[in-house]
N, CA, C and O atoms as CSV, one atom per row, in Angstrom:
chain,resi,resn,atom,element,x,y,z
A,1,UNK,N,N,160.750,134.015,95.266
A,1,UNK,CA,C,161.243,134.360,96.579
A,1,UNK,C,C,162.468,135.228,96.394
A,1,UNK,O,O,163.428,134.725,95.809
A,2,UNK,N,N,162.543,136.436,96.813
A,2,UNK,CA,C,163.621,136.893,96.764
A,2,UNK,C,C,164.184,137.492,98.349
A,2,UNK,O,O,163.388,137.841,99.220
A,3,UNK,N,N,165.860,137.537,98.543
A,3,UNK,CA,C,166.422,137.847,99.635
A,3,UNK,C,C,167.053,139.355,99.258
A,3,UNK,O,O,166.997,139.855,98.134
A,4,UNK,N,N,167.514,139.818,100.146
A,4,UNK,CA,C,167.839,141.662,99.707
A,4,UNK,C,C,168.710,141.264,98.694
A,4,UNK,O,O,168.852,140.060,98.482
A,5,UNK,N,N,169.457,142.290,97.879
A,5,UNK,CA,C,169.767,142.623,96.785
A,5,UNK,C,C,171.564,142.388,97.185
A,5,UNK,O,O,172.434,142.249,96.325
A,6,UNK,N,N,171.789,142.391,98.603
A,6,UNK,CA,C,173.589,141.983,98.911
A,6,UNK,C,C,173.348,140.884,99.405
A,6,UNK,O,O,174.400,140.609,99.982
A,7,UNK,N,N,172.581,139.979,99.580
A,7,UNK,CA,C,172.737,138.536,99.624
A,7,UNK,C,C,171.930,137.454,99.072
A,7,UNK,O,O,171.287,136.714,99.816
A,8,UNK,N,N,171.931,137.340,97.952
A,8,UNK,CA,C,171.449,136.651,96.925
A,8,UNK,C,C,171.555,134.840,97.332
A,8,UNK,O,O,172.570,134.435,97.898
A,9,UNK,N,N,170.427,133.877,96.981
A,9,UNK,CA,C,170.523,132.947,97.254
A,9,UNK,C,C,171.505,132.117,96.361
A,9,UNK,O,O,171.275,132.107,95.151
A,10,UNK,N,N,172.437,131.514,96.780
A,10,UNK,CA,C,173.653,130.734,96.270
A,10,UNK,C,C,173.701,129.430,96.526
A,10,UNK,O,O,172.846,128.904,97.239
A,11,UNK,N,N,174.677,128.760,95.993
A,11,UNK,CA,C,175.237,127.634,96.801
A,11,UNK,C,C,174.146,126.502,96.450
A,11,UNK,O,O,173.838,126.183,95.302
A,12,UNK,N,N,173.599,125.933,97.663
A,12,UNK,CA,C,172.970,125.099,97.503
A,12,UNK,C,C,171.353,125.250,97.955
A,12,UNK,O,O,171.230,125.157,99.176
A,13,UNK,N,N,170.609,125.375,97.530
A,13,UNK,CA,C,169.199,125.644,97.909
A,13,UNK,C,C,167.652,124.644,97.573
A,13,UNK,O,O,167.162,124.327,96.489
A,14,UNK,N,N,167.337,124.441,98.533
A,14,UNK,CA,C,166.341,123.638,98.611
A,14,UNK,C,C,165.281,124.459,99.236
A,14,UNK,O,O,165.337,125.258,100.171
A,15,UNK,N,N,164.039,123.958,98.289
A,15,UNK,CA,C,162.962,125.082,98.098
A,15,UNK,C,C,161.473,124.022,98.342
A,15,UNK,O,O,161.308,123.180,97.459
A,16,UNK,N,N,160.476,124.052,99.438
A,16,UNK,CA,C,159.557,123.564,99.488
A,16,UNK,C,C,158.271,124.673,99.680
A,16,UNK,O,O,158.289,125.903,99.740
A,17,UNK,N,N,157.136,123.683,99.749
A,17,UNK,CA,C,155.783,124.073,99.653
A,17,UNK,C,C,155.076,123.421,101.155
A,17,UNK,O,O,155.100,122.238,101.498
A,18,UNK,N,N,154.582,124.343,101.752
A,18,UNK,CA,C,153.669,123.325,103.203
A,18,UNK,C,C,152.734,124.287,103.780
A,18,UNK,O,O,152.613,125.467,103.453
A,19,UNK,N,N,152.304,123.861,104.375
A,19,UNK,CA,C,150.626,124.600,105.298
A,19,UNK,C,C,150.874,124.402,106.822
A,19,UNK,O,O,151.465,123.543,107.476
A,20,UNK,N,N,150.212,125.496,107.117
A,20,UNK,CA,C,150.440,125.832,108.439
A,20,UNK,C,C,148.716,125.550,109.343
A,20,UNK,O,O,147.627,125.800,108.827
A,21,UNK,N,N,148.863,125.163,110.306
A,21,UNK,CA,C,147.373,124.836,110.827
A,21,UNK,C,C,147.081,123.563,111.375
A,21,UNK,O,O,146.422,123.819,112.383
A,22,UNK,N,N,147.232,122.042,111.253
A,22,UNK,CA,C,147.009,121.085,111.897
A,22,UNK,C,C,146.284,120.716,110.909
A,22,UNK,O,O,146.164,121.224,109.794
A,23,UNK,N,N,145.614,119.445,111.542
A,23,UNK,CA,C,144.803,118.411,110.733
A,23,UNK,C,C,143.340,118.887,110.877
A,23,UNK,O,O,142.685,119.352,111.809
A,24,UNK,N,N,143.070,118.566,109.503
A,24,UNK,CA,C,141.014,119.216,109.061
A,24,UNK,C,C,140.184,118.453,109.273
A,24,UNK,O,O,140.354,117.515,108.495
A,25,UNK,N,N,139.260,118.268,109.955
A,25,UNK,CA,C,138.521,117.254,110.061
A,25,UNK,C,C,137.694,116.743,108.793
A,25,UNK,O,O,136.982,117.572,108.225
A,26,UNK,N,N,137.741,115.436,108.314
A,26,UNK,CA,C,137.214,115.185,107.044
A,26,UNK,C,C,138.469,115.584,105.887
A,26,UNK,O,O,137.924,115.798,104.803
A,27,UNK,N,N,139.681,115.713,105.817
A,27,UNK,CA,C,140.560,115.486,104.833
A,27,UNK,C,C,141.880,115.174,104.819
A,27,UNK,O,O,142.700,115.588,105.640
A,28,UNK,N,N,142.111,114.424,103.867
A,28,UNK,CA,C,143.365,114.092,103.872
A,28,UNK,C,C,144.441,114.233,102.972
A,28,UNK,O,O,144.381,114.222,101.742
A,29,UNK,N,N,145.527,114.381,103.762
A,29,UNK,CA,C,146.637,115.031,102.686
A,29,UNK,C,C,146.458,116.586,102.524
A,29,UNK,O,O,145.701,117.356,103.114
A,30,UNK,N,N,147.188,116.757,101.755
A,30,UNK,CA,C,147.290,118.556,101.266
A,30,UNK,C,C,146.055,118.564,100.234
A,30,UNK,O,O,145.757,117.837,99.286
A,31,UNK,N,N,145.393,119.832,100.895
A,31,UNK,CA,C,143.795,119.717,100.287
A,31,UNK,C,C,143.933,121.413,99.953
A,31,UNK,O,O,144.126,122.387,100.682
A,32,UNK,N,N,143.730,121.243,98.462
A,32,UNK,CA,C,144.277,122.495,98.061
A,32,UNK,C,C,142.646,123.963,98.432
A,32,UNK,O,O,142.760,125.185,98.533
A,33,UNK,N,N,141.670,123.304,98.506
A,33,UNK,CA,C,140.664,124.065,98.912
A,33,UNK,C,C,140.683,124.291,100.307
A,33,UNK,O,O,139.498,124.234,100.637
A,34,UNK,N,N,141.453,124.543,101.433
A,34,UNK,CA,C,141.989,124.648,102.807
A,34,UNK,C,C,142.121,126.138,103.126
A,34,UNK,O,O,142.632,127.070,102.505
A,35,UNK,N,N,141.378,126.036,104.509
A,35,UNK,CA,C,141.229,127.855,104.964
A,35,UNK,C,C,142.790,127.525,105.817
A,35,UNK,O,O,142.973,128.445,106.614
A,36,UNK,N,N,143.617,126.783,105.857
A,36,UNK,CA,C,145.338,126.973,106.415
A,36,UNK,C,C,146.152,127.778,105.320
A,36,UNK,O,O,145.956,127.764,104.105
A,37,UNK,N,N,147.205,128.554,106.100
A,37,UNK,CA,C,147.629,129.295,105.630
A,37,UNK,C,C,148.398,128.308,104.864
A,37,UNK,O,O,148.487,127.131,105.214
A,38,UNK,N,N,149.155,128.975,103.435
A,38,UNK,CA,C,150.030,128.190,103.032
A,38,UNK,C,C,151.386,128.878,102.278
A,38,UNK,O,O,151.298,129.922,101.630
A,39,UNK,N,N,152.494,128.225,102.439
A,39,UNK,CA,C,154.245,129.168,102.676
A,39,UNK,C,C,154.872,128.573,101.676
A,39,UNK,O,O,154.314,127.546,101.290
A,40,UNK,N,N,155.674,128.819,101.223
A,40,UNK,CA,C,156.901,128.681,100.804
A,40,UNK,C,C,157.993,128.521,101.239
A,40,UNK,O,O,158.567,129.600,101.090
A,41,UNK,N,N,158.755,127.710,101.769
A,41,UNK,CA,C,160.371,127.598,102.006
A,41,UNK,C,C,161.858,128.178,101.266
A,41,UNK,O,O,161.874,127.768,100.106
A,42,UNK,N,N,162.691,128.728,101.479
A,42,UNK,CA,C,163.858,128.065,100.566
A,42,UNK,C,C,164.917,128.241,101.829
A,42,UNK,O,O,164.871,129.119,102.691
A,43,UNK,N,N,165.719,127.353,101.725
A,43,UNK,CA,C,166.850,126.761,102.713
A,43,UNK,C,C,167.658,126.924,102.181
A,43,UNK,O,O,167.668,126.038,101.326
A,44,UNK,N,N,168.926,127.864,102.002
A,44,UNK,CA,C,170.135,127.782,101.802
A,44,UNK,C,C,171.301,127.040,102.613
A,44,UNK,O,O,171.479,127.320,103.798
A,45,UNK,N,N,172.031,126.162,102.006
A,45,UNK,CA,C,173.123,125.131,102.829
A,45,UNK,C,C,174.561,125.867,102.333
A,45,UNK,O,O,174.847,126.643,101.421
A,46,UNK,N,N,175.075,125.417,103.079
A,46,UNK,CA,C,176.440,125.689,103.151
A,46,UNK,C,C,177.279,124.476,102.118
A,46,UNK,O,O,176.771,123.365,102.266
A,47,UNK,N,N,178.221,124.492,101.315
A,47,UNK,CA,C,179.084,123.850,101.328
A,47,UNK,C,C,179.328,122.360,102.069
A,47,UNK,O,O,179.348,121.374,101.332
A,48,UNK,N,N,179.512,122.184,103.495
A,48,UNK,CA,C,179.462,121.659,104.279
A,48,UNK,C,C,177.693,120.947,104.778
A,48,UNK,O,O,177.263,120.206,105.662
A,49,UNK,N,N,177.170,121.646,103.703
A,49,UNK,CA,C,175.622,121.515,103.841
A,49,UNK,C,C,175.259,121.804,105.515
A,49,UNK,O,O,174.834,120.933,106.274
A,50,UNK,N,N,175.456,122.835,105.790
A,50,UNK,CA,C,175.093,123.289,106.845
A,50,UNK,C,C,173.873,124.438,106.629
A,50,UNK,O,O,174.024,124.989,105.538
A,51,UNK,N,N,172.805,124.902,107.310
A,51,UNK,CA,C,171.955,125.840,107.108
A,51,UNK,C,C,172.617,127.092,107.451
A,51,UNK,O,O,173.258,127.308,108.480
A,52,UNK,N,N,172.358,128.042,106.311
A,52,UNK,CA,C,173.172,129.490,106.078
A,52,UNK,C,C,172.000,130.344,106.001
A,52,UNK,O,O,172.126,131.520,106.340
A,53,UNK,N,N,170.947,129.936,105.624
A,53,UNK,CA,C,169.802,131.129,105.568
A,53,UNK,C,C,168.844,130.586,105.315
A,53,UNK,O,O,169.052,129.587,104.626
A,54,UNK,N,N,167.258,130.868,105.683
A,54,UNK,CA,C,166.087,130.459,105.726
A,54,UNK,C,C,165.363,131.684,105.515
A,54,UNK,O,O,165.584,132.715,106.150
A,55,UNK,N,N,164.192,131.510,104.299
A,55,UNK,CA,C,163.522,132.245,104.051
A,55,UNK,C,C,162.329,131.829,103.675
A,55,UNK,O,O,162.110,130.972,102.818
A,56,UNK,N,N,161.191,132.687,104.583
A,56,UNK,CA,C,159.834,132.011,104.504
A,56,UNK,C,C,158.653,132.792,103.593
A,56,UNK,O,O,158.963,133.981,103.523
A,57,UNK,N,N,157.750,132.591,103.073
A,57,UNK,CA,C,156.956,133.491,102.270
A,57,UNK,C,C,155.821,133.008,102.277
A,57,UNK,O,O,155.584,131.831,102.007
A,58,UNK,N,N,154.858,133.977,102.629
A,58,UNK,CA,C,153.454,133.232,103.008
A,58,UNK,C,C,152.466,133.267,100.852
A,58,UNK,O,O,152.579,134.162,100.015
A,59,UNK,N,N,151.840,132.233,100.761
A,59,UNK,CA,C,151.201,132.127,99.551
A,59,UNK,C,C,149.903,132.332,99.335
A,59,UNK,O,O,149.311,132.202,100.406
A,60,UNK,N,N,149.195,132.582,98.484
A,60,UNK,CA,C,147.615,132.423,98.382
A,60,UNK,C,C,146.928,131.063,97.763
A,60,UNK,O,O,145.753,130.769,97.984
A,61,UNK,N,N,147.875,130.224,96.905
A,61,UNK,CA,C,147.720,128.979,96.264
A,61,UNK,C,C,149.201,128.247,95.954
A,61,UNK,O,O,150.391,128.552,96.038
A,62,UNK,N,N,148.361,127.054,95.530
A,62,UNK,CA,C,150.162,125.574,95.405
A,62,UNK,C,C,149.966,126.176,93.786
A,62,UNK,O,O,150.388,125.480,92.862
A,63,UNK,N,N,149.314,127.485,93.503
A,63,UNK,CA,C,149.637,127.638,91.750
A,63,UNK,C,C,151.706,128.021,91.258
A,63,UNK,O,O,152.695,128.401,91.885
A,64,UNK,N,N,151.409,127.633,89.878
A,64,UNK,CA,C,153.328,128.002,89.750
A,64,UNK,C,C,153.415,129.033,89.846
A,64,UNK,O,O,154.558,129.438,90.057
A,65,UNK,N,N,152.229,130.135,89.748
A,65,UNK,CA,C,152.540,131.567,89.565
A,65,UNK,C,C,153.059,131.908,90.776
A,65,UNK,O,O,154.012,132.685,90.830
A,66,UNK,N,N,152.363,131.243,92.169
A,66,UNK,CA,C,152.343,131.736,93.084
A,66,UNK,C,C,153.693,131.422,94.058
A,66,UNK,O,O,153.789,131.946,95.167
């Protein structure tokens, strides 16, 4: 994930994985064979752990490459 080149992610950052779409009929949990889209998070906090920046990135797989 990268943010422009004058504001680089710092501080404190917390970085998740999730799907977009609702519940599939017939599965449960995160079902990695799923026509839902699926994103990337990373949350930058403040100091104060306050939210300073959010950045979203859409994926093709839960692979590490990806």
């Amino acid at each position: 994930m990268e943010s422009s080149q004058k504001y680089p992610l710092s501080e404190l950052v917390h970085i998740d994985e999730f799907t977009v779409g609702g519940k599939e009929e017939g599965k449960q949990g995160r079902s990695y064979n799923s026509k839902k889209k699926k994103a990337v998070i990373a949350v930058e906090l403040s100091k104060k752990h306050q939210v300073k920046r959010v950045y979203v990135k859409s994926i093709d797989d839960y692979s590490s490459k990806s």
